[in-house]
C-alpha positions as a Markdown table, in Angstrom:
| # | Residue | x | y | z |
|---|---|---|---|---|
| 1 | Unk | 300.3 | -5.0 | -10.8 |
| 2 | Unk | 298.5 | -2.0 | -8.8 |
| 3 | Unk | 299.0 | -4.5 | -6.0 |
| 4 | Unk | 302.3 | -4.7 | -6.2 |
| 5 | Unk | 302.8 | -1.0 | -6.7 |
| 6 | Unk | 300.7 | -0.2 | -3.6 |
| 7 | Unk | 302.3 | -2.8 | -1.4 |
| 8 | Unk | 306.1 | -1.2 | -2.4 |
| 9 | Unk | 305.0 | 2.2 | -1.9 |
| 10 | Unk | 303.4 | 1.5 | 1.1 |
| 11 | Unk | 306.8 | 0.1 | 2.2 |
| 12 | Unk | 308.7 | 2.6 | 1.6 |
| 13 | Unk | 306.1 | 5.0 | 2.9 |
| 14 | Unk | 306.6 | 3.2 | 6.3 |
| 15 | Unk | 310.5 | 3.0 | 6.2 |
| 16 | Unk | 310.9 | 7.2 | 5.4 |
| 17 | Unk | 307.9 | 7.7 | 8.4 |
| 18 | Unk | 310.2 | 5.2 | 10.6 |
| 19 | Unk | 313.5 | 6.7 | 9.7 |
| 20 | Unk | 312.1 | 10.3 | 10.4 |
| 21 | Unk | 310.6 | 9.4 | 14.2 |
| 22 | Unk | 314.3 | 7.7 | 14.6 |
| 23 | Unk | 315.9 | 11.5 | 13.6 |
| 24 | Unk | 313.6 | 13.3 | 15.6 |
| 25 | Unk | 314.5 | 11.1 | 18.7 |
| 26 | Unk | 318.0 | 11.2 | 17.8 |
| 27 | Unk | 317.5 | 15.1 | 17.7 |
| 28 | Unk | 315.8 | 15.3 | 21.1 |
| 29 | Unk | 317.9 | 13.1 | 22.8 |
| 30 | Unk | 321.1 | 15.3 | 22.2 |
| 31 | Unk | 319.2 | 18.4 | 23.1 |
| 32 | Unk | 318.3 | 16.7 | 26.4 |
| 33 | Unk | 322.2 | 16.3 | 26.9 |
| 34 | Unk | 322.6 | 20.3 | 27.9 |
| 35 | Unk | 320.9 | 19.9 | 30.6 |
| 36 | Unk | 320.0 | 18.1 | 34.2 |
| 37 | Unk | 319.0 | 15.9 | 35.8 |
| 38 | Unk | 321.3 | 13.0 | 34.7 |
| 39 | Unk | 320.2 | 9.7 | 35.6 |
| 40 | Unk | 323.0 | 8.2 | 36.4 |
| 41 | Unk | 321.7 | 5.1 | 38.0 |
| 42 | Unk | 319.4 | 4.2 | 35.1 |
| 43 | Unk | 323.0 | 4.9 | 33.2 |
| 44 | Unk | 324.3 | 2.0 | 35.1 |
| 45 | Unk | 322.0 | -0.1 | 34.8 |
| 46 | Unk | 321.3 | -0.3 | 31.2 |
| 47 | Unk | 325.4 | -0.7 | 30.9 |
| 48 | Unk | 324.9 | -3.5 | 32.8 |
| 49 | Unk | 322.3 | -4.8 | 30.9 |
| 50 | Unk | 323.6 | -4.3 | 27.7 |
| 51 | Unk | 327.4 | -4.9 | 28.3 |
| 52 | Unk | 327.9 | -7.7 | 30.9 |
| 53 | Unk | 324.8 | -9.7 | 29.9 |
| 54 | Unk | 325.4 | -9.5 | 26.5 |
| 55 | Unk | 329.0 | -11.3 | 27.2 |
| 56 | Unk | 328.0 | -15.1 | 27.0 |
| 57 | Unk | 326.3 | -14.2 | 23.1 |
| 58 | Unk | 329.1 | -12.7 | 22.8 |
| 59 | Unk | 331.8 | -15.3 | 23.5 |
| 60 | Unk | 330.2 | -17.8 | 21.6 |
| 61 | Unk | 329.7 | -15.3 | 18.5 |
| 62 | Unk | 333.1 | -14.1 | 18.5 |
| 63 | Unk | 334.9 | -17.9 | 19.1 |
| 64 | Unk | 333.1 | -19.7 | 16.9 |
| 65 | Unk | 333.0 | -17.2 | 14.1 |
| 66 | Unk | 337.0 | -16.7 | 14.6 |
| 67 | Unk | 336.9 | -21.0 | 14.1 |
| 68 | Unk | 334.8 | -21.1 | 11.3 |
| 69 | Unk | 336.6 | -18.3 | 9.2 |
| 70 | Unk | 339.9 | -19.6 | 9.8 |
| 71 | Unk | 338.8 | -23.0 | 8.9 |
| 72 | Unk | 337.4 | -22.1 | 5.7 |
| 73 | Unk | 340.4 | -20.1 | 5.0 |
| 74 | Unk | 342.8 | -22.8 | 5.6 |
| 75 | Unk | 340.9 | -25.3 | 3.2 |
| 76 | Unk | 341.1 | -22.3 | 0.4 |
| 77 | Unk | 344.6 | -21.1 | 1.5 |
| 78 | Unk | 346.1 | -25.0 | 1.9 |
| 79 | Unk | 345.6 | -26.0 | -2.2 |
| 80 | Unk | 347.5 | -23.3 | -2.7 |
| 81 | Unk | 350.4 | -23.8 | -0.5 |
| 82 | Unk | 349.9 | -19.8 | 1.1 |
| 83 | Unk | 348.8 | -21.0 | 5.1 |
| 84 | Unk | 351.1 | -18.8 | 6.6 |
| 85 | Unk | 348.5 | -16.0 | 5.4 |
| 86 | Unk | 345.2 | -17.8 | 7.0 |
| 87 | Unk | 346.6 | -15.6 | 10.5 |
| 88 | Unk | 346.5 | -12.2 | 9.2 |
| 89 | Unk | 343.8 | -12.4 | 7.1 |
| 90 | Unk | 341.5 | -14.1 | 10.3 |
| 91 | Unk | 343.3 | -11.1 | 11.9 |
| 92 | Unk | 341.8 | -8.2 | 9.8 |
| 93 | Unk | 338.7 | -10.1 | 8.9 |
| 94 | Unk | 337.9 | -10.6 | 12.7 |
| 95 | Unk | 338.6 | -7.0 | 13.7 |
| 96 | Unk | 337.3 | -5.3 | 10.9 |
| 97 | Unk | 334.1 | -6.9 | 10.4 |
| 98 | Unk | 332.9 | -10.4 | 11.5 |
| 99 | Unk | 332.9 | -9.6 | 15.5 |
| 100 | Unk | 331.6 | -6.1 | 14.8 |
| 101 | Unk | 328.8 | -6.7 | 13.0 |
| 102 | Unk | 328.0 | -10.3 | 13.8 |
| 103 | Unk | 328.1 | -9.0 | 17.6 |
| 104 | Unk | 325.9 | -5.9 | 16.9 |
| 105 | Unk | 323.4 | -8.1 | 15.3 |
| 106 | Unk | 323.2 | -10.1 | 18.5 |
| 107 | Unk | 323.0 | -7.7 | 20.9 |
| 108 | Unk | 320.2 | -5.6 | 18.7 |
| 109 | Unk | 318.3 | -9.1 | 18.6 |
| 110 | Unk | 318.9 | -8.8 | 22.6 |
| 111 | Unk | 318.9 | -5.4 | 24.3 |
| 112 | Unk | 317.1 | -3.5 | 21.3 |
| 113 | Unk | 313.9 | -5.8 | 21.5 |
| 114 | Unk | 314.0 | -5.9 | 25.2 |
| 115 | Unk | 314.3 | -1.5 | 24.9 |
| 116 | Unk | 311.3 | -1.6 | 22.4 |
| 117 | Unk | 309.9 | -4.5 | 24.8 |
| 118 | Unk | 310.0 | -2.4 | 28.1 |
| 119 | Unk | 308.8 | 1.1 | 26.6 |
| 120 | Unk | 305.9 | -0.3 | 24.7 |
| 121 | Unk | 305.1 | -2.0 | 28.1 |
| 122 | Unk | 305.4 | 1.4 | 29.7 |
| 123 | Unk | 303.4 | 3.3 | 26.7 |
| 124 | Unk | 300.1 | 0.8 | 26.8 |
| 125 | Unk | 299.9 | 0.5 | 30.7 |
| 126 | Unk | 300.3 | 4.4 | 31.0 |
| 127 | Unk | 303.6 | 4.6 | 33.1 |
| 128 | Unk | 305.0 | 7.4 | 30.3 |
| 129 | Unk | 302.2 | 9.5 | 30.9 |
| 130 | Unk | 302.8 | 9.5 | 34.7 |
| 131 | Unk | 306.3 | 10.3 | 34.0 |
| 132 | Unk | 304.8 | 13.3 | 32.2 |
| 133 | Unk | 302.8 | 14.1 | 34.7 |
| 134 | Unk | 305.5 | 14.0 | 37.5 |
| 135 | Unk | 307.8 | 16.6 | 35.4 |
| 136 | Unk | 309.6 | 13.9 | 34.1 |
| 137 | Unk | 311.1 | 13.7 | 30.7 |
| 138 | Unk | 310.4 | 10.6 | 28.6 |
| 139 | Unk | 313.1 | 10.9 | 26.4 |
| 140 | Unk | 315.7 | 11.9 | 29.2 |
| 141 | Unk | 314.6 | 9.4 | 31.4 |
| 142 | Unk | 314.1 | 6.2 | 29.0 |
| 143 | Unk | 316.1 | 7.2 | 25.8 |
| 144 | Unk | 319.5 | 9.2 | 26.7 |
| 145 | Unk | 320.6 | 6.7 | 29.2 |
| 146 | Unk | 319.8 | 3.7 | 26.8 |
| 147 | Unk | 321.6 | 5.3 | 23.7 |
| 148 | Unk | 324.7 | 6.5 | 26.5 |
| 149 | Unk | 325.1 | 2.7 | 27.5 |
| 150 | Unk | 324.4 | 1.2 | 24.2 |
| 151 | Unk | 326.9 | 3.4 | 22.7 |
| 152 | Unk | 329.9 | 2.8 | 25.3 |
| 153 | Unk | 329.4 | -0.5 | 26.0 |
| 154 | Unk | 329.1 | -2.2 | 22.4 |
| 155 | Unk | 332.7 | -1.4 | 21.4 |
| 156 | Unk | 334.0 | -2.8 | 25.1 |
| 157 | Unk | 332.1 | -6.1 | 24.0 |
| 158 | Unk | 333.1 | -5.9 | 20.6 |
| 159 | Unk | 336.9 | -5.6 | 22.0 |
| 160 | Unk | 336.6 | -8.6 | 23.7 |
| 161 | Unk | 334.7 | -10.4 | 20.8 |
| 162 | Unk | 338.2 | -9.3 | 18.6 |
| 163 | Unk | 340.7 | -11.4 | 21.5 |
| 164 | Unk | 338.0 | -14.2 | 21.5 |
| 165 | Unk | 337.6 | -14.5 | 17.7 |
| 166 | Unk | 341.6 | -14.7 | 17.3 |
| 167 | Unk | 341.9 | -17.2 | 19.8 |
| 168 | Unk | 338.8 | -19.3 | 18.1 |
| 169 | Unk | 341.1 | -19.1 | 15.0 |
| 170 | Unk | 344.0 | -20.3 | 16.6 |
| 171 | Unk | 342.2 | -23.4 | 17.9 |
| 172 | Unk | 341.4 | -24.7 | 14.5 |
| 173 | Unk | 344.8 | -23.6 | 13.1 |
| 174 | Unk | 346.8 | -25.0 | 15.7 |
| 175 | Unk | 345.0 | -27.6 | 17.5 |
| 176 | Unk | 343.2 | -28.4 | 14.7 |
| 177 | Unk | 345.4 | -28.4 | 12.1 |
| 178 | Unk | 349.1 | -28.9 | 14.0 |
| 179 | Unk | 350.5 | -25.3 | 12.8 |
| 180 | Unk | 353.1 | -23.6 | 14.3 |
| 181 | Unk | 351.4 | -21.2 | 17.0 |
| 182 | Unk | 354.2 | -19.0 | 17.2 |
| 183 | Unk | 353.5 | -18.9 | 12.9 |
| 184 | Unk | 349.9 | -17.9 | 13.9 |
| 185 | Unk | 350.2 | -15.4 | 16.5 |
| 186 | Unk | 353.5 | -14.1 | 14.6 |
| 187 | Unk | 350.9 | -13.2 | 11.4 |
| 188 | Unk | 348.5 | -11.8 | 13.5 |
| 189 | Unk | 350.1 | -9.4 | 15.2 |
| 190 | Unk | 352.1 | -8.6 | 12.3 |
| 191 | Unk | 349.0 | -8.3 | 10.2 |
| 192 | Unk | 347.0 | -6.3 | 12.8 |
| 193 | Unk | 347.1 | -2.5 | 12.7 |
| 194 | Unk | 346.0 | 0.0 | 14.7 |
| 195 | Unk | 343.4 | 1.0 | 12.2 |
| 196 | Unk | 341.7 | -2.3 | 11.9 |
| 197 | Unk | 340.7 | -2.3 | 15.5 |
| 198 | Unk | 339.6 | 1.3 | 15.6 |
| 199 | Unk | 337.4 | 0.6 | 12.0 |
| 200 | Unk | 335.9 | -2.1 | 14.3 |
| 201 | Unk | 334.9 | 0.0 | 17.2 |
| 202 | Unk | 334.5 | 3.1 | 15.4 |
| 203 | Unk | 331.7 | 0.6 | 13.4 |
| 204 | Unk | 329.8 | -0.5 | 17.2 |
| 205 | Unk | 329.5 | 2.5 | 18.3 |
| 206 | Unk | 327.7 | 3.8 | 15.7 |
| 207 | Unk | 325.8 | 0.8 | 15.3 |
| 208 | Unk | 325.0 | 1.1 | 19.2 |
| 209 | Unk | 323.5 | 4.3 | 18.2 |
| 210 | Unk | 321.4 | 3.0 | 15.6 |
| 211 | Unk | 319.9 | -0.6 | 18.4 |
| 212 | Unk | 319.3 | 2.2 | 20.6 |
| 213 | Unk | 317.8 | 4.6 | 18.7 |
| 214 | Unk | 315.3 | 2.5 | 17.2 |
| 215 | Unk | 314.5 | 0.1 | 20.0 |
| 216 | Unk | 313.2 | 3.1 | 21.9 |
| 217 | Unk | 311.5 | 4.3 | 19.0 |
| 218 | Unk | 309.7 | 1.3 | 18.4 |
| 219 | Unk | 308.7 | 1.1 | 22.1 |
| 220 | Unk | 307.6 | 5.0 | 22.4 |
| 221 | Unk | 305.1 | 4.4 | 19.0 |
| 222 | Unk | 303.5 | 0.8 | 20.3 |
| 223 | Unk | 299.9 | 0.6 | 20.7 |
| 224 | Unk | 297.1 | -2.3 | 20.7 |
| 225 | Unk | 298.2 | -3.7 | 24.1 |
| 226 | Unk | 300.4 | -7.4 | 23.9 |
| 227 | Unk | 299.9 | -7.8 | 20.9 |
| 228 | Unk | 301.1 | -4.2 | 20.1 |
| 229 | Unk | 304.0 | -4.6 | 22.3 |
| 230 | Unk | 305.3 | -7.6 | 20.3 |
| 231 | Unk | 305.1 | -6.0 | 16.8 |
| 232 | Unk | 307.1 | -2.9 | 18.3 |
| 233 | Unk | 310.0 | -5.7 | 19.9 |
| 234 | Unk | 310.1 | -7.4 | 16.0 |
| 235 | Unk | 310.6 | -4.1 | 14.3 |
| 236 | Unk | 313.0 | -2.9 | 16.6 |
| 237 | Unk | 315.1 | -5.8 | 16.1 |
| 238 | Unk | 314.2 | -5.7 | 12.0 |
| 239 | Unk | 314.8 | -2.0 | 11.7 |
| 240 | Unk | 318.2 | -2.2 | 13.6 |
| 241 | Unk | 319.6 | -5.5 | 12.1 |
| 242 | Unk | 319.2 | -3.8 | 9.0 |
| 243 | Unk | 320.3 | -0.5 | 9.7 |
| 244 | Unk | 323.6 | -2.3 | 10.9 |
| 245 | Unk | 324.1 | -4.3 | 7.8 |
| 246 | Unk | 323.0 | -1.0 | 5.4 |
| 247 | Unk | 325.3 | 1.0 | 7.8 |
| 248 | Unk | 328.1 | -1.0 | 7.6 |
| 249 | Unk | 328.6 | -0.9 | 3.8 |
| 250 | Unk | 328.9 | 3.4 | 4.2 |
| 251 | Unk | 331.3 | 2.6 | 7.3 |
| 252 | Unk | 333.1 | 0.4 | 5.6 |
| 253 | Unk | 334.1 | 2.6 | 2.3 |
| 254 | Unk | 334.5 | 5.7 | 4.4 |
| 255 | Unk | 336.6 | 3.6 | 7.0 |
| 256 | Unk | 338.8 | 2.8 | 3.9 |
């Protein structure tokens, strides 16, 4: 029993000490925002490493997950004679939470261990310190451009994932199942509101915050060399995937 009361407090020990680094860093990274140099180029880059190579996960996420959902739903919907529904309710499922938070969790499997990844590399070979010593901020350097890209460029992805999980549905309802797709695409955009796709943005970019925030974390606290950089890559994708998923419930009732 004292095991068992150690090992949870330890636990939760770890998760407030985690949770405060990730506010601090949050903290310091806006404070860094009032003032130059902005690095622009490192911007760019990390949009293009998050956003554009993040598409392939994304297209097969987003179709396949649209397929799925609207199969299911047609079984469920077809005993009861009601498959004129199965489009909008793919519709608002799709928007307001499959591709959202199915597409965060990839990309925080993705980009946020290959953040944590690169700065623990950095942090045990000693490259953060020479920033240091050049004058160069850590935080402004490696962190604000990271959180800037993350943030922008997961609800782009997640826009596309929304087109690409309707159009996944529409396979199985129409080619799958011989429905009208005029019926289909009729109940969809009947269905869809404005409000549903901004819930699902509004959800990315917050949980782009959170892939950032604690994949650079993770990477700016790593020590014990390779093996050190590879525990700091698993909690960064741990901590984030369930910081999405914790998140999302809060989101989802304020969203509402």
């Amino acid at each position: 029993m004292k095991g068992l009361i150690e090992g949870i407090g330890g636990f939760v020990v770890e998760v407030l000490e985690e949770t405060g680094r990730t506010g601090m860093l949050l903290l310091q990274s806006i404070a860094t925002l009032r003032r130059p140099p902005y690095y622009i180029r490192v911007l760019f880059e990390q949009m293009l490493e998050v956003g554009v190579r993040s598409i392939p996960i994304v297209v097969v996420t987003a179709v396949f997950s649209g397929a799925v959902f609207a199969l299911q739903t047609w079984e469920g919907f077809e005993s009861y004679g009601t498959t004129s529904f199965v489009g909008p309710v793919v519709a608002m499922a799709i928007t307001r939470e499959m591709v959202p938070v199915l597409t965060s969790l990839m990309v925080s499997g993705r980009a946020g261990g290959a953040m944590a990844a690169e700065i623990g590399t950095m942090v045990v070979t000693e490259q953060v310190d020479a920033l240091r010593t050049m004058a160069v901020d850590p935080v402004e350097y490696l962190v604000v451009p990271r959180i800037l890209a993350t943030v922008f460029m997961l609800p782009v992805t997640v826009l596309i994932g929304d087109m690409l999980g309707l159009w996944g549905g529409s396979l199985v309802v129409v080619n799958l199942h011989g429905s009208s797709p005029t019926a289909y695409w009729d109940g969809v955009w009947g269905a869809l509101a404005l409000r549903d796709l901004n819930s699902g943005l509004i959800k990315a970019a917050v949980f782009g915050l959170l892939i950032a925030l604690f994949g650079c974390q993770n990477g700016f606290h790593t020590s014990g060399g390779a093996q050190g950089v590879g525990r700091a890559t698993t909690r960064a994708v741990v901590s984030g995937s369930m910081s999405i998923l914790i998140t999302n419930f809060f989101l989802t009732k304020i969203l509402l």
